[in-house]
N, C-alpha and C positions, 0 to 999 in steps of 0.2 A: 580519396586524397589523403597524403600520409606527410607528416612533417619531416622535416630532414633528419631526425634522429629514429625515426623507421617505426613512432608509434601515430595513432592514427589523427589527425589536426585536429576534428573533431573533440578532442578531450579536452583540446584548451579553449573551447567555446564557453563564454561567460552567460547561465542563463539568467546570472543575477543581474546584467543591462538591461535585458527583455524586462524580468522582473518588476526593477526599481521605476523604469519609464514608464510601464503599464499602471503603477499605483501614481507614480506624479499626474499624469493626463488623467488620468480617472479623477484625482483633486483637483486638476486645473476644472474640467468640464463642472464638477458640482462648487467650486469657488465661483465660478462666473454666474450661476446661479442664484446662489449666496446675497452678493453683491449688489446683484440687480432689487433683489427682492427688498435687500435693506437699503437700498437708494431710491427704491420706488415706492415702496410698499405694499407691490403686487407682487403676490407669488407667480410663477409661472402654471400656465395651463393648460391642457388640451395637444397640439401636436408639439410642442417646445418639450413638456414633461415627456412625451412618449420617445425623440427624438433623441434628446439627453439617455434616458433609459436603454434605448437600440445602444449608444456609444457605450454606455459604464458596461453593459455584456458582454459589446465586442473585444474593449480597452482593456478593461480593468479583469471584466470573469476569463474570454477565451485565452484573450494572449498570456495571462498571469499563468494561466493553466498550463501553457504551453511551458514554460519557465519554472512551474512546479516540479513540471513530471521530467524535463531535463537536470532540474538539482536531485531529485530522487535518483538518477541514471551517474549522473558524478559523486556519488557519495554525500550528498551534505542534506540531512537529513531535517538542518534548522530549518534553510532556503528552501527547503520541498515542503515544509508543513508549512509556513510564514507565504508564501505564494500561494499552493492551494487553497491554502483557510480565506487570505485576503481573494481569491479570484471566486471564493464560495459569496464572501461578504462584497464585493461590486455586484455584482451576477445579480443578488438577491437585494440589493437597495437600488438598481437599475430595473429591475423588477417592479418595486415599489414606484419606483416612477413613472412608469406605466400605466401601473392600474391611477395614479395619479390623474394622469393626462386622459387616462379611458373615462374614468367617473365623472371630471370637470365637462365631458358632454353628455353624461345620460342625465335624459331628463329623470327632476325631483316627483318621486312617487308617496302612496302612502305613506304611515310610519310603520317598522316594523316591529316584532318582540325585541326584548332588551337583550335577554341572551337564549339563543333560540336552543342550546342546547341543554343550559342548567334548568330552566324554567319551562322546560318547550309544552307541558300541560296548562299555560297560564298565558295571559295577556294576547291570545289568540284573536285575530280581527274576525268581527261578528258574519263577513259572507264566505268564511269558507265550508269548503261542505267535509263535515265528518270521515267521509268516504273514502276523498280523494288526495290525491297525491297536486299538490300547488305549486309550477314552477315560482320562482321568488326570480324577477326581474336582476339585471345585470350588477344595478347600482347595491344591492342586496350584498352580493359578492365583494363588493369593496368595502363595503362597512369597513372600518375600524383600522384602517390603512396606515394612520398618525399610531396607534395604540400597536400593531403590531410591528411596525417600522421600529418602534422603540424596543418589543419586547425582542427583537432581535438583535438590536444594536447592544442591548447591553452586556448577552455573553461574550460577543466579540469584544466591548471593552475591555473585561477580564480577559479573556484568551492574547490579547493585544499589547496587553502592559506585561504579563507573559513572556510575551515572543522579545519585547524589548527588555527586559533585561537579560534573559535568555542569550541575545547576541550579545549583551555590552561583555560575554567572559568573548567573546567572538573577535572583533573589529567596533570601531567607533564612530561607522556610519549609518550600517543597522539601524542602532537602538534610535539614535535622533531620527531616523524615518518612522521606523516602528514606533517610537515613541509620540510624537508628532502625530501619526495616525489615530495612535491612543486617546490622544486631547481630543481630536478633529471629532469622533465620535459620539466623544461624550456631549462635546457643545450639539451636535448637530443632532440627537436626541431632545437636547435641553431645547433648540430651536424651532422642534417639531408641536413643543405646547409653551412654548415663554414669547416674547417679544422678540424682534428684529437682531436685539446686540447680540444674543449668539450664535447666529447666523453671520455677523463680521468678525466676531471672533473665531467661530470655524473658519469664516474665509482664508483671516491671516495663517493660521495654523495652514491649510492646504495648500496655503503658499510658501510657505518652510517646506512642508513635501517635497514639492515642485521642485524648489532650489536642495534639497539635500538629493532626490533622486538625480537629479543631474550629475551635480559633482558625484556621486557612488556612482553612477554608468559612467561616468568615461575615467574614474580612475578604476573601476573592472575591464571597461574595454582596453585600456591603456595595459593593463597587466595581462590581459587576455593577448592582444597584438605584436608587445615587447617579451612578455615572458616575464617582466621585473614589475615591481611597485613602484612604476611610474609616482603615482601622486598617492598621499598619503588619507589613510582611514581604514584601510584593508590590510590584514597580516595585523595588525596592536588591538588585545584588547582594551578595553574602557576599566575595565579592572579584573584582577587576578584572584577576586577573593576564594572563587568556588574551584583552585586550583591550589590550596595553600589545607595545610592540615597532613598532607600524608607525611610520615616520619622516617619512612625509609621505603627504597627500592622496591622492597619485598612485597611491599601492601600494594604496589602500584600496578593498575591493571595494563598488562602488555600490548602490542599493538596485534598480536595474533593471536590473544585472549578472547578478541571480542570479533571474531568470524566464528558466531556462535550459527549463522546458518549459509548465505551468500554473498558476500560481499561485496558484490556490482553494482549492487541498489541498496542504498539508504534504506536504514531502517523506517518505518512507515507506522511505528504503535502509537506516537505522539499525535500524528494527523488524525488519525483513527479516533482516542481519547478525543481531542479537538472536536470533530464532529459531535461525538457523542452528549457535548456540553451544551451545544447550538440548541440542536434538535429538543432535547426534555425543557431546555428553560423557553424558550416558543409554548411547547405543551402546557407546562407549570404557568403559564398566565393567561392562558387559555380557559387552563379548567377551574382556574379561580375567579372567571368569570369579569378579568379584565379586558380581554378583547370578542367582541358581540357577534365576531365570523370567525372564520378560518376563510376565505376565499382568498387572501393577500397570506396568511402564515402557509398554506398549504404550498407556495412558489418558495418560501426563505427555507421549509423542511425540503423540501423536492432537491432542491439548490446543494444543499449539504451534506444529502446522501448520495449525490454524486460522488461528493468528495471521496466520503467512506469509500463508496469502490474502490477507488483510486487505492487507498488504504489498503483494500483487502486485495486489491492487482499485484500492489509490487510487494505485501507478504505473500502473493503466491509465487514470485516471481523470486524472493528469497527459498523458497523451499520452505516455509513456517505455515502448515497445514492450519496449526489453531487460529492465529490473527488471519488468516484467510477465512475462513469459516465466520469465527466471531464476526468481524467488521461487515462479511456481507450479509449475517444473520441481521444484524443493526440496522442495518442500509434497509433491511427488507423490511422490518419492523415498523422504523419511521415512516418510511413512505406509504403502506398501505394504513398506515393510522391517519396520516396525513392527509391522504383524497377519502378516506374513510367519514373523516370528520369535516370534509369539504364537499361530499355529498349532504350530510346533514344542513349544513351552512345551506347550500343552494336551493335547498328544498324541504320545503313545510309539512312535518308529515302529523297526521293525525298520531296522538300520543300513546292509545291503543294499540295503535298499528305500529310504531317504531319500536316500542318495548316487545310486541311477540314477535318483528322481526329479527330485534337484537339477539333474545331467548333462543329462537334457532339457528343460530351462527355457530359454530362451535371450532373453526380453524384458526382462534387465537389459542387453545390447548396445546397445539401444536409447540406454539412459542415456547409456553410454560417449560413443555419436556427437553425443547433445543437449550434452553437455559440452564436447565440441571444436566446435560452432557455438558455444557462448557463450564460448569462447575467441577466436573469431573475431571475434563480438560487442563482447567488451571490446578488443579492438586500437583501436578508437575514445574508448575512456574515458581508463583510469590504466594505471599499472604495478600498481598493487594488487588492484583488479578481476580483471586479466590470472591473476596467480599466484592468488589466491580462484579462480577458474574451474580453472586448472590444479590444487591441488588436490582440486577437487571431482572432474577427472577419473580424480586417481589412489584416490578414492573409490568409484569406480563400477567401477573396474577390479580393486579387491579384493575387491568383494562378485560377480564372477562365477561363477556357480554351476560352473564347472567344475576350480576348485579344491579339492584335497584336504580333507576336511573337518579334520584336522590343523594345518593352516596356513592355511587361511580366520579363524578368527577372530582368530589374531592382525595378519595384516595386514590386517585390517577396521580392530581396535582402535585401531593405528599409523596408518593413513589418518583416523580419525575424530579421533585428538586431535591430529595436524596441521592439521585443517580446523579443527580447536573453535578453536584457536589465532590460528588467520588469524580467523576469525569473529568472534573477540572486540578482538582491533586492527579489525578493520572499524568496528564495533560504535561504540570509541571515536573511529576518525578521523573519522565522518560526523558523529557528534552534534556533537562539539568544534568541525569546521569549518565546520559548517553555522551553528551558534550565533556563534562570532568572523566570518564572514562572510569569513576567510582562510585559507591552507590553515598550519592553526598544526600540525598532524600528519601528516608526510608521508605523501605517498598516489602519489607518481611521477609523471611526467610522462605527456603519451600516445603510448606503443608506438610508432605509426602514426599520420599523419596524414590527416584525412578527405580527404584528397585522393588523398593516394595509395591509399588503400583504395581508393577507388572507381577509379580507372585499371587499379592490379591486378587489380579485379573484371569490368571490362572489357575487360580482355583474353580472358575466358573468353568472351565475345560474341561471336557470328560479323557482328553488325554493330556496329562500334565507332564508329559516328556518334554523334549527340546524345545527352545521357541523358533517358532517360525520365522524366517527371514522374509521382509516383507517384497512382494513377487512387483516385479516393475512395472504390471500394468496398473496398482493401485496409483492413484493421484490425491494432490493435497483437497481440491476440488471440488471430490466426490461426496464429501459430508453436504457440505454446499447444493448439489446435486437432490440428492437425496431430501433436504431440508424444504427446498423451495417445490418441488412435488410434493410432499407431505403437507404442507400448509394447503395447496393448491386443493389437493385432492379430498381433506377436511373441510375447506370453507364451500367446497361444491355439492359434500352432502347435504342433504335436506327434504323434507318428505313433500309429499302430494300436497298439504294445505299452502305448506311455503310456499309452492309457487303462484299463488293466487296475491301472498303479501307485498304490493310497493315498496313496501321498504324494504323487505327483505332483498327485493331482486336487487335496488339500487345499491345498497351496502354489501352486496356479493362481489359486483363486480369488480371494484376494485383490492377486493382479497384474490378473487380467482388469477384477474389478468394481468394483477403485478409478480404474484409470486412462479405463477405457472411459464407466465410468458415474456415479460421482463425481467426479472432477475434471471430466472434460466438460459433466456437471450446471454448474461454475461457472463454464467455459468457456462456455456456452450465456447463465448469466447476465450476461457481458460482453459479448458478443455483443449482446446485450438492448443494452446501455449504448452499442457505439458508433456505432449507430443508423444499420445498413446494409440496404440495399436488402429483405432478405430475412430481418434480424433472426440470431435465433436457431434456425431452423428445420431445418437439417443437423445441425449438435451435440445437440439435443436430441432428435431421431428417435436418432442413434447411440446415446445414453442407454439408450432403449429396446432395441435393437441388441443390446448390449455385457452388458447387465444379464439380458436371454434366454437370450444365447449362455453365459455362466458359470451361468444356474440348470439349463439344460437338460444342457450338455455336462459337467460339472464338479460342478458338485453334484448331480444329475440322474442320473449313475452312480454318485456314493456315496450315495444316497440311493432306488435301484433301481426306477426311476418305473415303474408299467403304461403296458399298451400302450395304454390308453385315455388314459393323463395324455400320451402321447408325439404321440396325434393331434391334441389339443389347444395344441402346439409347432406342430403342422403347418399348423395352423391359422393361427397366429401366423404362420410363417415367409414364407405365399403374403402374407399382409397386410402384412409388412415388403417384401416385395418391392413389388408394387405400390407404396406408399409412396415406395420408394427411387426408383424410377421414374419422380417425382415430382421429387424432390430432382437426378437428372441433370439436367432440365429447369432447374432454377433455378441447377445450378452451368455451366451452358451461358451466362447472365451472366454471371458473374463470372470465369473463367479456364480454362484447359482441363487446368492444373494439378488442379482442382479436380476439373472434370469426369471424368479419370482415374479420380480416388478414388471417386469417387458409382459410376462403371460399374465397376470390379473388384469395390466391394461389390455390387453389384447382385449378380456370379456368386460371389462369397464367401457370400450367402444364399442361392443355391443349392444352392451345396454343405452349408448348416446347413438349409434345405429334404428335403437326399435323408439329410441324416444322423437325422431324425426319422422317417425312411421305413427305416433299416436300410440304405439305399443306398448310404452314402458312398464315393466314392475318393478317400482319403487322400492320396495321392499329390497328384493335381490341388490339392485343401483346399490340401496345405501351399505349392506355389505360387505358389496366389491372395492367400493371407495374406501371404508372401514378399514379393510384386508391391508389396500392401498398402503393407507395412512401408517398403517404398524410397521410393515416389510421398510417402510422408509424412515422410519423411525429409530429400525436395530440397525439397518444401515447405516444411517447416520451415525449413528453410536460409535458402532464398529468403527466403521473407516476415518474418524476424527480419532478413536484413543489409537489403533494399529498404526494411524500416520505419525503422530503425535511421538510415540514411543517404539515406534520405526520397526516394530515387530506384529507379526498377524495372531495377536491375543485375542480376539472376539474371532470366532471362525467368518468366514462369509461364505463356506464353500467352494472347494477346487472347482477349476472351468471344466464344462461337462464336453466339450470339445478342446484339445490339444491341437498343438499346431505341430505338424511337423516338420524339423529342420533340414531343408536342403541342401544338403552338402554341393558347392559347385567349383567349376575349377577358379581357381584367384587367380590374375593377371601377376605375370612376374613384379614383385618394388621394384625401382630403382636401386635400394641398398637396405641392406641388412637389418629386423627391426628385432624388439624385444621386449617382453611385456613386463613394466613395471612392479607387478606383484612378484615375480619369481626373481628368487633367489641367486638365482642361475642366470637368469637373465640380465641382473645387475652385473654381475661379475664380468658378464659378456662383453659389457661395453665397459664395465674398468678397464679389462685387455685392452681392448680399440684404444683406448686413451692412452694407454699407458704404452703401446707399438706407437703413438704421435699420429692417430688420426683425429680425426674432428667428427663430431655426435650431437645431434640433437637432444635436449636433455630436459624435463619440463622443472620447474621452479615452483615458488608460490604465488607469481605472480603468472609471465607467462613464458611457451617455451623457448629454452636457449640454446646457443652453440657451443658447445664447451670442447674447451683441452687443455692438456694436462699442460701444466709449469714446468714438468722439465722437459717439453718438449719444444725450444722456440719457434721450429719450422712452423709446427702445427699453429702456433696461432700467428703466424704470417699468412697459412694457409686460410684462417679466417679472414681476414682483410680480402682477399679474392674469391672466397664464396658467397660472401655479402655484397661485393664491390665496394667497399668501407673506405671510407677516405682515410688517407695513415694518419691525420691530423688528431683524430678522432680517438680517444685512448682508451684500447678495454680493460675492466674492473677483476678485479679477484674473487673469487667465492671458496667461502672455508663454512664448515661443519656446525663451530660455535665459538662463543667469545672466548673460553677458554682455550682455544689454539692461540687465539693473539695473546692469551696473557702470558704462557709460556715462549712467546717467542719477548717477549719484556721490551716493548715497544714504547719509547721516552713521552707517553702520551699524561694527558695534564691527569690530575681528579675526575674534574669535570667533565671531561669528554670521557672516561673509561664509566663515568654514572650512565652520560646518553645514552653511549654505546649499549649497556644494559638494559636500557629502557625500549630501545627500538631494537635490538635484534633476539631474536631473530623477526624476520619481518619483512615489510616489502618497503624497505626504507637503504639505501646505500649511503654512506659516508665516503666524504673525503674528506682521508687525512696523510699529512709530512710522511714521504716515503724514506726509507731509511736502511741501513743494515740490518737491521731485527729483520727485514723479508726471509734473509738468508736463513734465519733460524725456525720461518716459517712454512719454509720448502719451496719457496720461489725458486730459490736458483739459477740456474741460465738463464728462465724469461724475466731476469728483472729488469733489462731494458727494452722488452716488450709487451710492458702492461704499465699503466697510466702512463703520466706526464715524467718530466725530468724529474719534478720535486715533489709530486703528489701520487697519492694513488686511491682507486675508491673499492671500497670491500663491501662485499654481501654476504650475509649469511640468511640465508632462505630460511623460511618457514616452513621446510617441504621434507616429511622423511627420508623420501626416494634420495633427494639431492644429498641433504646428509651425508645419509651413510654412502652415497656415490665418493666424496669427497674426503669421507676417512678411507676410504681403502687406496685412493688412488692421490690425496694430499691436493694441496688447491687450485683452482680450476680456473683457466680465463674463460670467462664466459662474455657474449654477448647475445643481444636478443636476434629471435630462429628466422628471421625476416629480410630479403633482399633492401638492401638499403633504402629508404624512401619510402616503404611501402608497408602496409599495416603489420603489427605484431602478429603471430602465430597465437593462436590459443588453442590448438587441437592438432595431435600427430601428425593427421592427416595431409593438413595444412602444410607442416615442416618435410613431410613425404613428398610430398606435390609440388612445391615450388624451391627445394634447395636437396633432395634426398640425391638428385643423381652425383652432388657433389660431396657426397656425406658418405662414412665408415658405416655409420647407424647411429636410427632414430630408439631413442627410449620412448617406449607408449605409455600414455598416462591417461588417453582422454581429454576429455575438456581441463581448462586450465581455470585456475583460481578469479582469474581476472582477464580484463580485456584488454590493460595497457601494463606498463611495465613499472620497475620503480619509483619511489621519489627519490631525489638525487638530493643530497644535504649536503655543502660545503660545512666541514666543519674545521678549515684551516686558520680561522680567528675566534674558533669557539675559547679561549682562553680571556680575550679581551670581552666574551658577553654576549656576543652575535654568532648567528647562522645564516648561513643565506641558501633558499634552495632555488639551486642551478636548472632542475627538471622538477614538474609537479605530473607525480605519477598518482597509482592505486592507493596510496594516502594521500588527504586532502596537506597540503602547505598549512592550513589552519592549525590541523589538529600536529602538523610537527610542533609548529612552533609553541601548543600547548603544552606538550611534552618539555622541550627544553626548557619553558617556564618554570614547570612545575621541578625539574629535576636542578635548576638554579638557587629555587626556591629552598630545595631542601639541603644543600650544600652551603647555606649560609651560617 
């Protein structure tokens, strides 16, 4: 379905309605709560807690998410972190409410240790036996539900008051929800250990929610349905302060400055930071021995490394190899620390027996090294990156299982709220400078420059000729890939006595079958997305792999299978071989880096082949997994710095199979094409314009119809290869702002400031049309482009167009799409559905974008105001921050 101006209706779909109603009803539902409790004096219990609970995940986590991952998709990268963080924070206190409602009926057992994991050699109850392994009853698992309710509420406070002033440079209905929220929190923490009154004081506050998310959805929907700012709060910030300071034009960062990778999807580093803050302060009060479980933190961490996905989805979905990598390295981090430490929680183990099972764990190493590559990583970004990375690695290095259990948690603790720290300045410097579009919060400069990075990296090359151009079956992905195997394939080593140790097997499991086989699961899904030769077909065999190897070896001996369940492994095992067998073959394209790993697994399934036979030699196993471990190690390495710095500096090895190209016959075009890069080919369709035909022509947003000005037929002739209504009036495109200045156009100051500030760009202006056209090489078609008295200009962000436009002088363009129906973003496209009416198509490939410009009246930009007409590939926000700031500095 396509709106009447031919881009797709979809675009004007507000997911800030979805948004803002999903946190109101998630406040109504815990207000009425609230209410009851401080009227009655009875908390709620049992199915009412569980009840509430199912709704705040449904409400508040799915649909919020839902409204996340659509403002991620529209650019606004506020409304994508501020939704997902709040749909992470319902999800995980709807959680809480649960195990609420679960505990309020297990019956009251023993008592148990105080803190079972700082203390666990102490306050042991007298009938357990040395030997064994003790499940610890349901109610066990809820311990501490009040203590860690709080310990999560409170990074959310900080992340919360964050996010609310964050929108107040934005709109002015935001921050009162966001802000609101803020309060609502803090009380409803305070009312988890104080009296009744903050429990009505959250209520009130959840009722401000309520009525501020109303009025925001329907004056979003209202601007969503009319196009205009029906009712006011949306389009005005609450203040201008973090938009005031630049001195002139110069320092001001452009609007095509900052498609530093894809611009379809909102940046995603702030959400990412965001998680990162959640997760270590849960931990950091954990290991300080405030909360006596993890069975209730391990749902609030699980909840939030969701998110991070999300995070590291739509950096892969920008093309930014490193916040992909990073973010799902985090995600993967949290979560097996998470049920890591929610195994312990569940179960009592002899204190002998958890310390030698700890001792033999050894696929946190793993992390340690993935940490110093994204060290290495960010030497290309900031200074803040840099030290974020370096704390994450002194992260990784206190959670190694072969420190004392004595001083393990507390330098976990120490580690976790230096990282929460840095995470939460992250958190703030992305959103603030992403939003001003300058670096108003320092973040450092970069370390290293990519220049020399890459020299340095070349010198590790035994041929230090040319750099390699990086070959297109790598993906951003593949570090990711690699990383979550490597983990996998580390925490599975272990010798003959291990597998006699309970604990050892219970604390494997969730190393082996998250990173093996869940995270690779989303790894697989990427895969999927960057649309390589062979897909997702290695990762997702491994899936099965990984997820084997931990029910057979690990749960499999605590769980003491017959020898009949054991032939049916065997059975598996010849099948995964065979398969694998398979997979060498297809990584024999791609690299020999690769093909390495496909054939060690090959004999790594051998070895889980003779260990279902009783056959194993341990010895060899730990080896192969050894070998494993490394090959995905320089992999990783490799293909995070080659993405990264877009050149194949670390070898990974040519594919030891080529493909070769089939030359076959091409079905005749339609009309005549030409390929963008040649020289020749540009000139080709100058001719075409400039003989008065009509050409498809790609922009910076997406592709258009263009011709030439002095030809009026020709763009009459658009009006009938569109079916364009004549009402309807097309726009100009010139080169650069300096063609308008020589043509000396009666334009104010302040509109020749804007002007400079948005073009070039995917922003159009209209302004008073006039005789200076004539001196602009309009010519004839000046009474066939815009209105009587207006006209609107573009000047593209796009070389192609450019220099199309100097040789051939300026171009009525309109977008490459049958009237009514969605924008072109690919040649092919403008081939297929308009080519048989076209001179020639210019090829360019995919297009910058998926909808077209923003349209800016700027015909009372002299009295103060702008009004935008069309909200395209710039958000209307960030215009109007623009013309703020460029008032601001004309004063």
């Amino acid at each position: 379905m396509a709106s009447s101006d031919g881009f797709p209706a979809s675009f004007y779909g507000e997911p800030g309605v979805l948004g803002m109603l999903s946190n109101g009803i998630s406040a109504f539902l815990v207000l009425l709560q609230n209410f009851h409790t401080a009227h009655t004096g009875t908390a709620p219990a049992g199915v009412e807690n569980i009840l509430a609970g199912v709704h705040l995940i449904l409400i508040g986590g799915v649909c919020q998410l839902v409204a996340g991952m659509l403002s991620f998709r529209k650019y606004d990268h506020l409304s994508g972190t501020a939704f997902i963080g709040y749909a992470a924070l319902w999800g995980s206190y709807g959680a809480t409410r649960i195990y609420f409602g679960a505990s309020a009926q297990t019956p009251t057992i023993v008592p148990l240790p105080a803190q079972i994991m700082n203390n666990l050699s102490t306050n042991m109850t007298s009938n357990m036996s040395l030997t064994a392994t003790v499940v610890i009853p349901v109610c066990h698992v809820c311990l501490s539900i009040k203590e860690t309710a709080i310990a999560g509420l409170v990074p959310y406070i900080l992340l919360s008051f964050l996010l609310a002033f964050c929108s107040a440079t934005v709109n002015y209905i935001m921050p009162l929800v966001f802000g609101a929220i803020t309060a609502t929190l803090v009380f409803e923490a305070v009312g988890l250990v104080a009296s009744s009154w903050a429990l009505v004081v959250s209520g009130v506050l959840e009722l401000l929610i309520l009525m501020c998310a109303i009025y925001g959805s329907a004056a979003l929907l209202g601007k969503g349905l009319t196009q205009r700012l029906v009712l006011k709060g949306f389009g005005t910030p609450l203040f201008n302060v973090l938009l005031l300071g630049t001195t002139n034009s110069g320092s001001a960062q452009k609007i095509g400055q900052e498609k530093k990778k894809n611009t379809k999807y909102a940046e995603p580093m702030a959400l990412g930071f965001f998680c990162d803050t959640v997760a270590p302060f849960i931990f950091a009060f954990y290991s300080f021995g405030y909360m006596k479980s993890f069975g209730v933190g391990v749902a609030w961490v699980s909840i939030i490394t969701v998110a991070q996905l999300f995070s590291s989805y739509y950096a892969h979905l920008r093309q930014d190899c490193y916040h992909t990598t990073k973010f799902g390295l985090h995600a993967t981090y949290w979560l097996i620390k998470a049920w890591d430490e929610f195994v312990l929680s569940a179960l009592v183990l002899e204190d002998g027996k958890v310390a030698s099972g700890r001792e033999a764990m050894v696929g946190n190493w793993l992390f340690v090294m993935a940490g110093v590559m994204l060290c290495v990583g960010s030497l290309n970004t900031d200074v803040l990156e840099l030290i974020h990375n370096m704390l994450f690695v002194l992260l990784t290095l206190s959670t190694i299982p072969q420190i004392a259990l004595q001083g393990y948690y507390i330098f976990f603790g120490v580690a976790c709220s230096l990282f929460t720290a840095a995470s939460l300045y992250c958190t703030f410097s992305r959103l603030i400078n992403t939003i001003a579009e300058k670096s108003l919060i320092p973040v450092g400069p970069q370390p290293i420059s990519s220049e020399m990075l890459k020299k340095a990296l070349m010198c590790c090359r035994a041929n230090q000729g040319d750099q390699e151009a990086l070959p297109q079956t790598d993906q951003g992905s593949d570090a990711l890939f690699y990383i979550s195997n490597g983990v996998a394939a580390l925490s599975a080593l272990h010798a003959r006595s291990s597998s006699l140790n309970p604990a050892f097997l219970h604390l494997t499991v969730p190393w082996v079958l998250i990173s093996g086989a869940i995270i690779q699961a989303y790894v697989s899904r990427l895969q999927v997305t960057g649309g390589g030769r062979f897909g997702s077909v290695i990762p997702t065999i491994y899936v099965a792999v990984w997820a084997t190897w931990t029910w057979f070896r690990f749960s499999g001996n605590l769980l003491q299978l017959s020898a009949e369940a054991a032939y049916g492994f065997t059975a598996g095992a010849i099948a995964l071989l065979v398969i694998n067998a398979f997979l060498m073959l297809i990584a024999a394209y791609r690299n020999l880096v690769l093909l390495f790993l496909t054939s060690v697994m090959e004999v790594v399934l051998v070895c889980f082949l003779l260990s279902t036979l009783q056959r194993l030699p341990y010895g060899f196993e730990i080896a192969m997994l050894a070998l494993f471990s490394i090959i995905c190690i320089y992999g990783a390495l490799a293909s995070l710095v080659n993405c990264i710095l877009s050149h194949r500096l670390l070898p990974m090895g040519p594919p030891l199979i080529k493909e070769k190209v089939r030359w076959e016959s091409v079905p005749e075009l339609p009309c005549p094409v030409a390929n963008s890069r040649l020289t020749s080919s540009l000139m080709k369709i100058a001719g075409l314009l400039e003989e008065g035909g009509v050409c498809g022509v790609p922009t910076d947003t997406v592709y258009a119809l263009a011709a030439s000005c002095k030809n009026p037929r020709a763009i009459e002739n658009i009006y009938n290869i569109k079916d364009r209504p004549a009402e309807k009036p097309i726009c100009i495109c010139i080169s650069n702002v300096e063609q308008l200045v020589e043509a000396k156009p009666p334009f104010s100051p302040l509109l020749w400031e804007f002007m400079r500030n948005v073009y070039p760009g995917g922003i159009s202006c209209i302004v008073s049309k006039g005789d200076w056209l004539f001196k602009l090489g309009v010519g004839p078609a000046y009474d066939r482009v815009g209105t009587k008295d207006s006209i609107m200009i573009r000047v593209p962000d796009h070389t192609v167009t450019g220099h199309l436009c100097d040789i051939t002088g300026p171009l009525a363009i309109t977008s490459a799409n049958p009237s009514g129906e969605p924008d072109s973003t690919h040649h092919t496209m403008v081939i297929n559905r308009l080519g048989h009416k076209l001179q020639g198509v210019l090829c360019d490939g995919d297009s910058n974008e998926v909808v077209a410009s923003t349209v800016v009246n700027c015909l009372k930009i002299d009295e103060g105001t702008i009004t935008i007409v069309r909200e395209g590939c710039v958000p209307a926000v960030k215009v109007h921050q623009i013309f703020e700031r460029v008032k601001s500095t004309m004063v």
